[in-house]
BAZAMI-859173 format. One record per residue: x, y, z of N, C-alpha, C, O, CB in turn; residue in three letters; residue number from 0. Coordinates in nm, 3 decimals, decimal comma. Glycine has a CB too. Example, Ala and Ser with C-alpha at 12.3 -4.5 7.8 and 13.67 -1.06 7.14 Angstrom:
! residues 2
{n_x = 1,319	n_y = -0,569	n_z = 0,780	ca_x = 1,230	ca_y = -0,450	ca_z = 0,780	c_x = 1,320	c_y = -0,330	c_z = 0,780	o_x = 1,424	o_y = -0,332	o_z = 0,846	cb_x = 1,131	cb_y = -0,447	cb_z = 0,905	rest = ALA	nr = 0} .
{n_x = 1,285	n_y = -0,225	n_z = 0,708	ca_x = 1,367	ca_y = -0,106	ca_z = 0,714	c_x = 1,290	c_y = 0,003	c_z = 0,787	o_x = 1,341	o_y = 0,114	o_z = 0,804	cb_x = 1,408	cb_y = -0,060	cb_z = 0,572	rest = SER	nr = 1} .
! end
This chain:
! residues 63
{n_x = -6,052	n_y = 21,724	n_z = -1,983	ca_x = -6,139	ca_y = 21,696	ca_z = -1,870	c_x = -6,123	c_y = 21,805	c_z = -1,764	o_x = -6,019	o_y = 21,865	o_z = -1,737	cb_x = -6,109	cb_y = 21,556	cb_z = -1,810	rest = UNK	nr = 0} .
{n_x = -6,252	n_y = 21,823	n_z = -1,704	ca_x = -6,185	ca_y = 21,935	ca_z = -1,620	c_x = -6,230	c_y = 21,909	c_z = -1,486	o_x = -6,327	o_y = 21,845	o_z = -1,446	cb_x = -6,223	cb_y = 22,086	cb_z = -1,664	rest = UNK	nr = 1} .
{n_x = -6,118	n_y = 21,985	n_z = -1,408	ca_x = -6,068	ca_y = 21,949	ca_z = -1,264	c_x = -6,164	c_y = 21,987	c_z = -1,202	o_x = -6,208	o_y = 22,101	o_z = -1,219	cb_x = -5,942	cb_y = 22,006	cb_z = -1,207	rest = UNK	nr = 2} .
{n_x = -6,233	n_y = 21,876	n_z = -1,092	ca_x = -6,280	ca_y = 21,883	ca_z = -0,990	c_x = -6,298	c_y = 21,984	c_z = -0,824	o_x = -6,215	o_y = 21,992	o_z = -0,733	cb_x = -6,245	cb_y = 21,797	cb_z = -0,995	rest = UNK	nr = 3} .
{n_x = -6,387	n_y = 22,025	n_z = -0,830	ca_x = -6,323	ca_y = 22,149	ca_z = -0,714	c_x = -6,313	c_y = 22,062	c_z = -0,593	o_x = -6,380	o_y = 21,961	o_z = -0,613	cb_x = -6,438	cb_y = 22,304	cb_z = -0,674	rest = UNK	nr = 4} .
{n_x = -6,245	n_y = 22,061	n_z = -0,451	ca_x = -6,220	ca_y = 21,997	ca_z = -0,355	c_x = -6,321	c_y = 22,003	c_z = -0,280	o_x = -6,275	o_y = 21,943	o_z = -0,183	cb_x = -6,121	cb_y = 22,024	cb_z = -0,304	rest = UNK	nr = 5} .
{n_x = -6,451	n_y = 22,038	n_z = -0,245	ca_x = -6,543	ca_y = 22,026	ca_z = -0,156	c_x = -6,505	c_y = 21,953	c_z = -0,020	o_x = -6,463	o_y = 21,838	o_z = -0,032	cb_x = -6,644	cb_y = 21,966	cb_z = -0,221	rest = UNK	nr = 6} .
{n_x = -6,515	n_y = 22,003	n_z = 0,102	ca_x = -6,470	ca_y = 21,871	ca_z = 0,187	c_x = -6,339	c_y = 21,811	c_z = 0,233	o_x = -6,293	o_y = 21,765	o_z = 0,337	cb_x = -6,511	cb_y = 21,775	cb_z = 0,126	rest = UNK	nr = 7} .
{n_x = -6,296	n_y = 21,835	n_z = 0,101	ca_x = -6,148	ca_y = 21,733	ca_z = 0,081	c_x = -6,081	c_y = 21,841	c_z = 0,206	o_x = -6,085	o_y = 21,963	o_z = 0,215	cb_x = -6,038	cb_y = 21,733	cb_z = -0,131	rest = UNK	nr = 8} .
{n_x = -6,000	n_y = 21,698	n_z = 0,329	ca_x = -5,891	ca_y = 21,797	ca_z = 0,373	c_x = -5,725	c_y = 21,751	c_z = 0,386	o_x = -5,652	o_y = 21,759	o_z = 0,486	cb_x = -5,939	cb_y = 21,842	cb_z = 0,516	rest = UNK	nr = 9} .
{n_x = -5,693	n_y = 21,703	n_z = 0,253	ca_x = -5,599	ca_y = 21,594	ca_z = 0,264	c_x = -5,537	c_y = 21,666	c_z = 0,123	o_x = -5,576	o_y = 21,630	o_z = 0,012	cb_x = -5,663	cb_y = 21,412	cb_z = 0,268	rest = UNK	nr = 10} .
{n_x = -5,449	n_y = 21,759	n_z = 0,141	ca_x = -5,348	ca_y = 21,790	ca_z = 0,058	c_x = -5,306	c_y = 21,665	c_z = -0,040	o_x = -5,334	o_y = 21,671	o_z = -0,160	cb_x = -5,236	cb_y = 21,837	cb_z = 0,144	rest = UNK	nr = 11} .
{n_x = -5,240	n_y = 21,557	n_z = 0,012	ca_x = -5,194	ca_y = 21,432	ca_z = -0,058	c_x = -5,316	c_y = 21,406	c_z = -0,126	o_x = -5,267	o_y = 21,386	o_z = -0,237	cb_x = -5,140	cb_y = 21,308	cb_z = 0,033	rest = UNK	nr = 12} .
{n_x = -5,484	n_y = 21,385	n_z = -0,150	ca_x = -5,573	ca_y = 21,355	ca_z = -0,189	c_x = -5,585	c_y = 21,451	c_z = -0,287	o_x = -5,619	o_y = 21,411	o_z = -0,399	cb_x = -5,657	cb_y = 21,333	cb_z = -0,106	rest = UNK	nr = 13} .
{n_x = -5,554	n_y = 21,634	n_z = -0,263	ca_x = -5,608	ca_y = 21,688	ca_z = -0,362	c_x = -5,487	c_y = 21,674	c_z = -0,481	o_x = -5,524	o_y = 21,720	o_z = -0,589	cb_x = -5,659	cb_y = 21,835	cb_z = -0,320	rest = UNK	nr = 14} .
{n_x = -5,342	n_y = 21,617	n_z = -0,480	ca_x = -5,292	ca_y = 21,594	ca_z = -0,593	c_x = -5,275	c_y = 21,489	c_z = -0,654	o_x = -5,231	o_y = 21,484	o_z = -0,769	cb_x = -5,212	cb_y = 21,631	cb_z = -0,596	rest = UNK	nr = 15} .
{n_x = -5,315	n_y = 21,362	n_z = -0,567	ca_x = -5,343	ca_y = 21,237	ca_z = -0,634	c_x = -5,472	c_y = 21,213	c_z = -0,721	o_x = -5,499	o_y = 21,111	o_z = -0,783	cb_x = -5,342	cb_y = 21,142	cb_z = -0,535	rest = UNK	nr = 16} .
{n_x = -5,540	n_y = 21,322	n_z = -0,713	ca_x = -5,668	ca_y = 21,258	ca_z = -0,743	c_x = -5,696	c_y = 21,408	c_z = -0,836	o_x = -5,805	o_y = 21,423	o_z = -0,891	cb_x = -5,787	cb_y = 21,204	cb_z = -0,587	rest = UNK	nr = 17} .
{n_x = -5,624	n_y = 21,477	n_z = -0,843	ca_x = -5,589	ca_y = 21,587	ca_z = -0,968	c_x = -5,743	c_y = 21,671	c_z = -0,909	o_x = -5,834	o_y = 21,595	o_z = -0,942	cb_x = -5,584	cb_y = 21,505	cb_z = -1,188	rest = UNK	nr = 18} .
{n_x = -5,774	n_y = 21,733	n_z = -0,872	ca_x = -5,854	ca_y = 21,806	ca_z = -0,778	c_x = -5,796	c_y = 21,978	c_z = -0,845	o_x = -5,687	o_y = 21,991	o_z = -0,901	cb_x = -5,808	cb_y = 21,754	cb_z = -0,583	rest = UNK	nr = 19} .
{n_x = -5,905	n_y = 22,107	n_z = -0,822	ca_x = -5,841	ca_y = 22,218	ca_z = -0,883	c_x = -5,811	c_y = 22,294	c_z = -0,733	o_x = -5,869	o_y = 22,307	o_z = -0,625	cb_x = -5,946	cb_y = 22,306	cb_z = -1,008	rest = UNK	nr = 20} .
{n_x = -5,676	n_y = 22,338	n_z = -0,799	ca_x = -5,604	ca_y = 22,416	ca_z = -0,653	c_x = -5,575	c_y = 22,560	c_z = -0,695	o_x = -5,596	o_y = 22,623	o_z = -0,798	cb_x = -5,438	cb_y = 22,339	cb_z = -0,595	rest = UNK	nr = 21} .
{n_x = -5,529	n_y = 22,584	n_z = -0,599	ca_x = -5,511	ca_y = 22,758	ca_z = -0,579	c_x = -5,338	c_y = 22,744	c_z = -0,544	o_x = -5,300	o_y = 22,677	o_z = -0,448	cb_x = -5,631	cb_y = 22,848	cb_z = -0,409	rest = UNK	nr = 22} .
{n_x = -5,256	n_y = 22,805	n_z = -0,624	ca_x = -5,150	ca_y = 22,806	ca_z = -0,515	c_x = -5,150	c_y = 22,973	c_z = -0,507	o_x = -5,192	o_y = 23,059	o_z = -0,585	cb_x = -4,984	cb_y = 22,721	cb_z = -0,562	rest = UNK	nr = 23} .
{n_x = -5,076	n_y = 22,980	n_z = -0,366	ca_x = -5,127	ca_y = 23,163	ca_z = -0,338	c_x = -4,962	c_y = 23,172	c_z = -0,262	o_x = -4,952	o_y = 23,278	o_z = -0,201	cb_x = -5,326	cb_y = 23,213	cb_z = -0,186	rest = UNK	nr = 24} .
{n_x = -4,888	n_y = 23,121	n_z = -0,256	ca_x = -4,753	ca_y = 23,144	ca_z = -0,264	c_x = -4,680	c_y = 23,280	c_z = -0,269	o_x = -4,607	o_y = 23,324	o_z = -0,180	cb_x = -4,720	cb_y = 23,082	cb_z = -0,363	rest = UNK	nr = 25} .
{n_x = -4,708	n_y = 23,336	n_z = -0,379	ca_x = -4,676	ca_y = 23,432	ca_z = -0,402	c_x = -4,771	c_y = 23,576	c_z = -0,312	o_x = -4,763	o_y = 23,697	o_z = -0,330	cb_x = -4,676	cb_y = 23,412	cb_z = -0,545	rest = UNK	nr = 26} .
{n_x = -4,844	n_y = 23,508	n_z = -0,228	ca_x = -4,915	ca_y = 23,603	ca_z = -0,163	c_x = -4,815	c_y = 23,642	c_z = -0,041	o_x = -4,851	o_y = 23,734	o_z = 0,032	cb_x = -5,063	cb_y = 23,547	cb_z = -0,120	rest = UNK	nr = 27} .
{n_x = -4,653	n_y = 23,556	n_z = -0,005	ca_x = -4,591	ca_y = 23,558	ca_z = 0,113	c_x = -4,497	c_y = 23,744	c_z = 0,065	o_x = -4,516	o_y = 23,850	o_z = 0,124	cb_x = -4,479	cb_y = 23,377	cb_z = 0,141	rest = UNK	nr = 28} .
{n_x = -4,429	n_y = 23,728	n_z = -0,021	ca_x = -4,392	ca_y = 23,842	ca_z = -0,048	c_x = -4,438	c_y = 23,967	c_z = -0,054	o_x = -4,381	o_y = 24,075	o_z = -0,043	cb_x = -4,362	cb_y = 23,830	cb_z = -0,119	rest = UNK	nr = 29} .
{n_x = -4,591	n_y = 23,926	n_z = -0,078	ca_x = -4,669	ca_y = 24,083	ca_z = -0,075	c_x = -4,693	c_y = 24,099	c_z = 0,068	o_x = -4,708	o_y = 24,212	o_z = 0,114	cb_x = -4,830	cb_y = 24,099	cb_z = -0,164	rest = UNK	nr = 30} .
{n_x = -4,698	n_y = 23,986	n_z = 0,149	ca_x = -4,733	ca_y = 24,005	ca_z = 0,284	c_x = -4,616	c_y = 24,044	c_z = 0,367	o_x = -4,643	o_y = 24,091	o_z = 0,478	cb_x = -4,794	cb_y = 23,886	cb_z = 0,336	rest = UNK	nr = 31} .
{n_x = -4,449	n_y = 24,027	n_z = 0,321	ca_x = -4,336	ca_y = 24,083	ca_z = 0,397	c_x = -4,315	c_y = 24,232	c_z = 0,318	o_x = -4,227	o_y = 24,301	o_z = 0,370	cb_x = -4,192	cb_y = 23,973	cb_z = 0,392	rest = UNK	nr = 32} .
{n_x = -4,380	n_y = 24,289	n_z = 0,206	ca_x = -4,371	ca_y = 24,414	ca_z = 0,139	c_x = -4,437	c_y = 24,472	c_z = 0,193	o_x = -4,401	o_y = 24,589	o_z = 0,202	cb_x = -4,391	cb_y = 24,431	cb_z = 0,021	rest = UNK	nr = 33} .
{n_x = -4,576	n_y = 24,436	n_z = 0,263	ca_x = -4,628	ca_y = 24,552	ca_z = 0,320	c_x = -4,587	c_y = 24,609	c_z = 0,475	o_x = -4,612	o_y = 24,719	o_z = 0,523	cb_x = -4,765	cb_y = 24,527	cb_z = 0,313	rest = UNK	nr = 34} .
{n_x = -4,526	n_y = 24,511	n_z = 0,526	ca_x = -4,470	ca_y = 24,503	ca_z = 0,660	c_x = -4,600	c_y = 24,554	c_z = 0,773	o_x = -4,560	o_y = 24,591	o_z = 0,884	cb_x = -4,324	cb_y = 24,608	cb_z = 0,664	rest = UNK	nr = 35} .
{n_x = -4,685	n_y = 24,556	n_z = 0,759	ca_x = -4,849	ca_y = 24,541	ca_z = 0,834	c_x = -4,787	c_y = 24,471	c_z = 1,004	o_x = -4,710	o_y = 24,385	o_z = 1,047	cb_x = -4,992	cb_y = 24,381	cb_z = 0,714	rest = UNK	nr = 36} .
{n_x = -4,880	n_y = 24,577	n_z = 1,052	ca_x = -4,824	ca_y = 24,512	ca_z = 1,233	c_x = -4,887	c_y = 24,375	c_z = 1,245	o_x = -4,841	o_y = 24,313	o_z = 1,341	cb_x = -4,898	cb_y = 24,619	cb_z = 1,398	rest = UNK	nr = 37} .
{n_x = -4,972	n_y = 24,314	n_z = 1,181	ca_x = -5,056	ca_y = 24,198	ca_z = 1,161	c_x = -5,092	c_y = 24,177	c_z = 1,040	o_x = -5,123	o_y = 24,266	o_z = 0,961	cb_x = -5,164	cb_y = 24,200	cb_z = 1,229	rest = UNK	nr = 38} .
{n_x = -5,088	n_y = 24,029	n_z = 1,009	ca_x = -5,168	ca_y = 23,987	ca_z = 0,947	c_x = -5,252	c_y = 23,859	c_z = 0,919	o_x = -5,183	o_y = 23,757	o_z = 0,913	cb_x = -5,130	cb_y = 24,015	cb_z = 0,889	rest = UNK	nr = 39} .
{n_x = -5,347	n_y = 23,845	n_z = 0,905	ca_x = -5,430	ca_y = 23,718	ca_z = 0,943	c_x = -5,438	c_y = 23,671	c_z = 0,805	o_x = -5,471	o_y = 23,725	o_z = 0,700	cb_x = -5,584	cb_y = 23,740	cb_z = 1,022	rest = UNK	nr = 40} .
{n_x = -5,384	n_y = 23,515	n_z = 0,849	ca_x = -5,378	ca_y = 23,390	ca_z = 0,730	c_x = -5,489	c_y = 23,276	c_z = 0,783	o_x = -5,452	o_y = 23,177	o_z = 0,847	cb_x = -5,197	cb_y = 23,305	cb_z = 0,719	rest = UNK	nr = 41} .
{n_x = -5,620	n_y = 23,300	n_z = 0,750	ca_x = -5,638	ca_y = 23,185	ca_z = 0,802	c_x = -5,657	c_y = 23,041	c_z = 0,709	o_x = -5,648	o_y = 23,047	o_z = 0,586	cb_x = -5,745	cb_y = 23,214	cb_z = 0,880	rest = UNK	nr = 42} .
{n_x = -5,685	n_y = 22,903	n_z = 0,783	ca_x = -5,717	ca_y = 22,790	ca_z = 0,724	c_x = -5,856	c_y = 22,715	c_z = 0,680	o_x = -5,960	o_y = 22,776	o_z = 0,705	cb_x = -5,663	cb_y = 22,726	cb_z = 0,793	rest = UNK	nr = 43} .
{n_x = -5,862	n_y = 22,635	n_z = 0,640	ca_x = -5,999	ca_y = 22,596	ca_z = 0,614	c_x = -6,068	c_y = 22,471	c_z = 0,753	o_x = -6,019	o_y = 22,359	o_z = 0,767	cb_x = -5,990	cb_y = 22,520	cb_z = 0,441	rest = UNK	nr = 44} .
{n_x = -6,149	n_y = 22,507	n_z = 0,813	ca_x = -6,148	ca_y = 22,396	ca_z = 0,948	c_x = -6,086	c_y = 22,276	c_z = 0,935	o_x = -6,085	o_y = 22,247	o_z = 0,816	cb_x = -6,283	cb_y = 22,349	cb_z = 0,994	rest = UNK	nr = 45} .
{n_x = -6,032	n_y = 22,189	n_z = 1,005	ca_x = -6,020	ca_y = 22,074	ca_z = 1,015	c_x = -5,903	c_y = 22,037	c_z = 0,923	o_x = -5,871	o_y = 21,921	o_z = 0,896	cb_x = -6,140	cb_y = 22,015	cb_z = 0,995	rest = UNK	nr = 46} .
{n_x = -5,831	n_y = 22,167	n_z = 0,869	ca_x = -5,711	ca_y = 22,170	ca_z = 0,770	c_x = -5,569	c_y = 22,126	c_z = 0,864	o_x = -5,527	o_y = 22,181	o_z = 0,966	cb_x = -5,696	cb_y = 22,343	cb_z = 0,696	rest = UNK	nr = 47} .
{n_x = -5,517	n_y = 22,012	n_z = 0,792	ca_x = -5,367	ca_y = 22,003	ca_z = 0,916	c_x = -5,347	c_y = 22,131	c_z = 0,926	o_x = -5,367	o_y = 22,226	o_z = 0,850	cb_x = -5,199	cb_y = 21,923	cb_z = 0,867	rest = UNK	nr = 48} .
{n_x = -5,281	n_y = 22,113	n_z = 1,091	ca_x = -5,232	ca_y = 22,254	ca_z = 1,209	c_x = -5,082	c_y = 22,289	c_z = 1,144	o_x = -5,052	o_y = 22,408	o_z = 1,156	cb_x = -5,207	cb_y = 22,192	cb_z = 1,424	rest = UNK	nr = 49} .
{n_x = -4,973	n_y = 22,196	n_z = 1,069	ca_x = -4,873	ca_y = 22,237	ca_z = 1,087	c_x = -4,853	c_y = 22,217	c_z = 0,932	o_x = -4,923	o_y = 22,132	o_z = 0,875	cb_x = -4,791	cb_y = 22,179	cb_z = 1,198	rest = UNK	nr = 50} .
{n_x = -4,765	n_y = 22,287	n_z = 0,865	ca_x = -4,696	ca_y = 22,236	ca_z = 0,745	c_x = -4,624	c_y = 22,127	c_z = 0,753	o_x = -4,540	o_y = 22,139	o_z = 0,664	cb_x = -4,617	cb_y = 22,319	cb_z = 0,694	rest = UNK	nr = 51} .
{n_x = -4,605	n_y = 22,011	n_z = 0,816	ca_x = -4,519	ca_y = 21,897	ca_z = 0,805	c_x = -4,610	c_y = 21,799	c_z = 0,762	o_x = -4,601	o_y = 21,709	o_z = 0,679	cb_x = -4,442	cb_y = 21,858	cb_z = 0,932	rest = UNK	nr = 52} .
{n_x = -4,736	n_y = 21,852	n_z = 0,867	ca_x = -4,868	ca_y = 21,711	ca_z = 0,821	c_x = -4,958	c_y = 21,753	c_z = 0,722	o_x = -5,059	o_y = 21,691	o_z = 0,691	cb_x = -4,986	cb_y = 21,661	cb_z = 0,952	rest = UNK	nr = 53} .
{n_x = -4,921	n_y = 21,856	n_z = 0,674	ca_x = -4,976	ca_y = 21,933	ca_z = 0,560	c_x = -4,900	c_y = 21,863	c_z = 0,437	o_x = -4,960	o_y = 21,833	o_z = 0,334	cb_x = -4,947	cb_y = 22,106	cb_z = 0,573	rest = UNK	nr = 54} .
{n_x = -4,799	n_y = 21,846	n_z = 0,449	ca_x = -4,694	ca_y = 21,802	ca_z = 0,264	c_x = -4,646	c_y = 21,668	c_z = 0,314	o_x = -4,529	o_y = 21,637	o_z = 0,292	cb_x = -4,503	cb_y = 21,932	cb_z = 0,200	rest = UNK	nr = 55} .
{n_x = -4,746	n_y = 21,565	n_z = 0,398	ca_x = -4,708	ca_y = 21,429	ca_z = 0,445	c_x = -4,555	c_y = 21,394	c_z = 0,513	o_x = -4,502	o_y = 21,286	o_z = 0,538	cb_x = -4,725	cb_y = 21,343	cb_z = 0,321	rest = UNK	nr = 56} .
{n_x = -4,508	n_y = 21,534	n_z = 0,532	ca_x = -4,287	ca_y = 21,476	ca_z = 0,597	c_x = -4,332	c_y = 21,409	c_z = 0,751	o_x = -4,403	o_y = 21,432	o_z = 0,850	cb_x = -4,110	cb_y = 21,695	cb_z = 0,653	rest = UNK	nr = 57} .
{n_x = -4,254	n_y = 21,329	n_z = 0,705	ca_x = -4,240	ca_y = 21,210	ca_z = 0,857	c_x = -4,146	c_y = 21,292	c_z = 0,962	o_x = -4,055	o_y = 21,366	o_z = 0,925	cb_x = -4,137	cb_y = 21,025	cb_z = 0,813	rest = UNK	nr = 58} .
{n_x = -4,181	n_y = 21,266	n_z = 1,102	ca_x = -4,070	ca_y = 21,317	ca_z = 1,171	c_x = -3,927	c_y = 21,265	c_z = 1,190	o_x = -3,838	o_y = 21,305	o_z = 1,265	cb_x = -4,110	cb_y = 21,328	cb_z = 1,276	rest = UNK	nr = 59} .
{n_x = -3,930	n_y = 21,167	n_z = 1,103	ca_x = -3,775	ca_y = 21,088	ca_z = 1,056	c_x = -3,702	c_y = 21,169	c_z = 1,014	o_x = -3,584	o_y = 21,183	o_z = 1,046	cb_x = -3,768	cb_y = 20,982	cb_z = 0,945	rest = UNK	nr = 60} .
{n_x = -3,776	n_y = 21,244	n_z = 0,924	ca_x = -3,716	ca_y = 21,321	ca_z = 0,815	c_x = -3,686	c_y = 21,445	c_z = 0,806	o_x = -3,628	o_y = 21,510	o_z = 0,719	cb_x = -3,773	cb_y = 21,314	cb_z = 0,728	rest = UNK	nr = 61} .
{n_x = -3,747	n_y = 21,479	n_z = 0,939	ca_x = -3,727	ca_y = 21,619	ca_z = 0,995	c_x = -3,587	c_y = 21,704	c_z = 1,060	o_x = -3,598	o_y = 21,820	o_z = 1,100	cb_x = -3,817	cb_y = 21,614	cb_z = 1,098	rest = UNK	nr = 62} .
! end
């Protein structure tokens, strides 16, 4: 069966419960400290959680 693209979706937890097709670009962090660039712009998709905590669901309990 094949994976659904995320249209819309802005709920990380939604795009792996619901098996959705992802990108991981991870490996884009190393090329970005190899080039050592006075800048560089990462941006998000609108309305995408602001922080990585509410991005991978961590409670501030747990922080």
């Amino acid at each position: 069966m094949r994976k659904a693209i995320p249209i819309g979706v802005n709920s990380y937890q939604k795009l792996r419960e619901e098996d959705y097709y992802t990108v991981d670009k991870s490996r884009m962090i190393a090329e970005f400290l190899e080039r050592k660039a006075t800048v560089t712009l990462i941006t998000r998709p609108r309305h995408f959680h602001r922080n990585i905590a509410d991005t991978f669901g961590i409670r501030q309990e747990a922080r």
